[in-house]
C-alpha positions in Angstrom: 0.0 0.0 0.0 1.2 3.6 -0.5 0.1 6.6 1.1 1.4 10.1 1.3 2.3 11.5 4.2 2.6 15.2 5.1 3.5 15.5 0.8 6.3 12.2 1.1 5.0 8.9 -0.5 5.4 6.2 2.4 5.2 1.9 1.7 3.4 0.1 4.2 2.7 -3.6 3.8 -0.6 -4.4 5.5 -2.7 -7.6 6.3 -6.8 -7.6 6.5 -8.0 -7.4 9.8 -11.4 -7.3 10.1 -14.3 -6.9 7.4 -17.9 -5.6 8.4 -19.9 -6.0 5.4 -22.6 -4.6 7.2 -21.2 -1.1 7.7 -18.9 -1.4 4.9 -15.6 -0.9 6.9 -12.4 -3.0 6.2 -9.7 -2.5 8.7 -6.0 -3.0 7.9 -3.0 -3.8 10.0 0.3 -2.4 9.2 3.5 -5.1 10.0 6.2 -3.6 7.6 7.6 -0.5 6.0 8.2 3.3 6.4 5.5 3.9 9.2 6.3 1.1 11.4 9.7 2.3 11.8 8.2 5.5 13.1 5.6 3.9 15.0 4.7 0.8 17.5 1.7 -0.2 15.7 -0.7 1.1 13.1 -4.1 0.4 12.1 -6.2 2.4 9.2 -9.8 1.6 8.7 -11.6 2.4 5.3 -14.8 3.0 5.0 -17.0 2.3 1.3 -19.4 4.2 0.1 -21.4 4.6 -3.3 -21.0 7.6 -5.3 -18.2 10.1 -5.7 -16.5 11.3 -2.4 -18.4 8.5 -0.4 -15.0 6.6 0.9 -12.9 7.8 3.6 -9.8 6.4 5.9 -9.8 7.0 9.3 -6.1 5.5 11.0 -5.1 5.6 14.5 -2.2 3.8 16.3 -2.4 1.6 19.2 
């Protein structure tokens, strides 16, 4: 996965966590790359939508 991060392009490999169909949210773990050297742990959950600007990530670290 890449993101970008305060303008830099970051790698992050990341495993599936958890999938609620129901509310549409898929959370992802983070094990390797660029953000888990600069933190513990990292989790990002995504949220799916319909229609244009409907999908959003919301991350926090434990």
């Amino acid at each position: 996965m890449f993101l970008a991060v305060l303008g830099q392009e970051k790698v992050v490999k990341v495993v599936v966590e958890d999938i609620d169909e129901e509310r549409r949210l898929v959370t992802f773990k983070a094990f390797e790359g660029h953000l888990i050297e600069e933190y513990k742990a990292l989790k990002a959950t995504s949220r799916a939508g319909f229609g244009p600007g409907s999908s959003s990530i919301e991350s926090g670290s434990d």
